[in-house]
C-alpha positions as CSV (number, residue, x, y, z in Angstrom):
1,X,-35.2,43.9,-18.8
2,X,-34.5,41.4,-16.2
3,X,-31.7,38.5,-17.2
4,X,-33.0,34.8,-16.4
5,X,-29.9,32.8,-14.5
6,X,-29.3,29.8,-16.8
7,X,-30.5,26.5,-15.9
8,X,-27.8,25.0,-13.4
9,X,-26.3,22.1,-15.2
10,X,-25.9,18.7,-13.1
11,X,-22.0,18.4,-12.2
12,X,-19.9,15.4,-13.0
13,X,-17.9,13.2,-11.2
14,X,-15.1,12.2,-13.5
15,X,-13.4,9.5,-11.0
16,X,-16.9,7.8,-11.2
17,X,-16.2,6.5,-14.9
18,X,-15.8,2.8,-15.5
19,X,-12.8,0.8,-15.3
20,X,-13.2,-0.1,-18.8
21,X,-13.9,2.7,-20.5
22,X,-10.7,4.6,-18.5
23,X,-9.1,2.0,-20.1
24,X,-10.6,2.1,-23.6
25,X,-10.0,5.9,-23.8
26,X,-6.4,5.4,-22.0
27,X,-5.1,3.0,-24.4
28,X,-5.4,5.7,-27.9
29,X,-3.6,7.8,-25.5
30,X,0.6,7.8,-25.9
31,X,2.6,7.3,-22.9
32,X,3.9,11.2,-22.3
33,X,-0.1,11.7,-22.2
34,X,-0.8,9.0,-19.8
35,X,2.0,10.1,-17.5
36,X,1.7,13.8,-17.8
37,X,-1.8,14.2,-17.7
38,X,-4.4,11.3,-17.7
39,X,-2.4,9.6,-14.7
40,X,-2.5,12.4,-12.8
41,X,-6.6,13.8,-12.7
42,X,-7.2,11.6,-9.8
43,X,-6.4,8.1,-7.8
44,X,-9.3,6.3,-9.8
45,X,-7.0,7.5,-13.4
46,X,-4.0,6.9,-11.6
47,X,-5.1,2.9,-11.0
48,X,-6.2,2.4,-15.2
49,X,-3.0,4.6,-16.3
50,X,-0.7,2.0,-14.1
51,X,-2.4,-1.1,-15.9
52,X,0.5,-2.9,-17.7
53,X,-1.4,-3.9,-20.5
54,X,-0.9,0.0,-21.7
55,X,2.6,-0.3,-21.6
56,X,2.9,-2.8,-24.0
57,X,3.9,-0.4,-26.8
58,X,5.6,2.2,-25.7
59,X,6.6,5.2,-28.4
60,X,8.6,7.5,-27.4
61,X,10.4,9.1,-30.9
62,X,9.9,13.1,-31.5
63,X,9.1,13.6,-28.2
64,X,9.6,17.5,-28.1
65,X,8.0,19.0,-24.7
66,X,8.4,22.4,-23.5
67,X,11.2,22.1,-20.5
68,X,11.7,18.8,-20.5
69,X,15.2,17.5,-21.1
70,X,16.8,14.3,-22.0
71,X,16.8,13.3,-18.3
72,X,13.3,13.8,-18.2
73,X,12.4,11.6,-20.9
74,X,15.2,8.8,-19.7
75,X,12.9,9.0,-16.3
76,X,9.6,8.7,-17.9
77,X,10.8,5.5,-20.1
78,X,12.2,3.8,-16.6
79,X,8.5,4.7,-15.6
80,X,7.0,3.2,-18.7
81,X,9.3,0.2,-18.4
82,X,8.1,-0.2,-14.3
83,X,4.4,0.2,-15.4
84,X,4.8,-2.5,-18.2
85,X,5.7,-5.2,-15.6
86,X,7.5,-7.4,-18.0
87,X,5.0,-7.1,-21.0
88,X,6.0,-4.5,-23.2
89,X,7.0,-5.5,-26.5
90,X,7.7,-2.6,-28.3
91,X,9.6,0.3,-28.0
92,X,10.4,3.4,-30.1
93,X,12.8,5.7,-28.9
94,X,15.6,7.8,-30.1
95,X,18.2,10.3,-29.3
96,X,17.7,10.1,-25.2
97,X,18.9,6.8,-25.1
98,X,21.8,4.9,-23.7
99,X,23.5,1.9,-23.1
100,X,22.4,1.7,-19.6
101,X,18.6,2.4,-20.4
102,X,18.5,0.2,-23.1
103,X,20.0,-2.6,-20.9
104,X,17.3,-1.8,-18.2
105,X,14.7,-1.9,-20.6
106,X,15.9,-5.3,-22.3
107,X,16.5,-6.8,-18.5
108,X,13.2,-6.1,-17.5
């Protein structure tokens, strides 16, 4: 009995998606997610994941990654506060922070 190859599916082009619905999908993302992962598929992701308007909240509190430290998370928040460019308004954080990134965060 002779197999039939299955039908080739058509292949898609991920970075081809829409500003806006990046954004739309980017925005119920939280910030390890946009800077571990979604920023980093391709320059097109890159461009929505840098938009400030996602930085706005940024939530940061039980925060437990496999091999990532307290400097690790100290260096995504300067990131997150960077990306917000001035806009954020909320932050959640806990036991990684100190008096110094708290300052850069309220200076910025």
């Amino acid at each position: 009995m002779d197999v039939l190859p299955l039908p080739k599916r058509p292949t898609r082009d991920w970075s081809e998606l829409p500003f806006d619905t990046l954004y739309s999908i980017f925005a119920n993302l939280g910030v390890v997610d946009l800077l571990m992962g979604a920023g980093l598929v391709c320059h097109s992701w890159l461009k929505v994941a840098k938009e400030p308007d996602l930085w706005r909240i940024v939530h940061m509190q039980h925060h437990e990654i496999v091999g990532m430290d307290t400097n690790d998370l100290r260096a995504m928040l300067n990131v997150d506060i960077d990306r917000s460019d001035g806009r954020m308004e909320v932050f959640v954080g806990e036991y990684f922070l100190t008096d110094k990134l708290l300052k850069y965060t309220a200076d910025r």
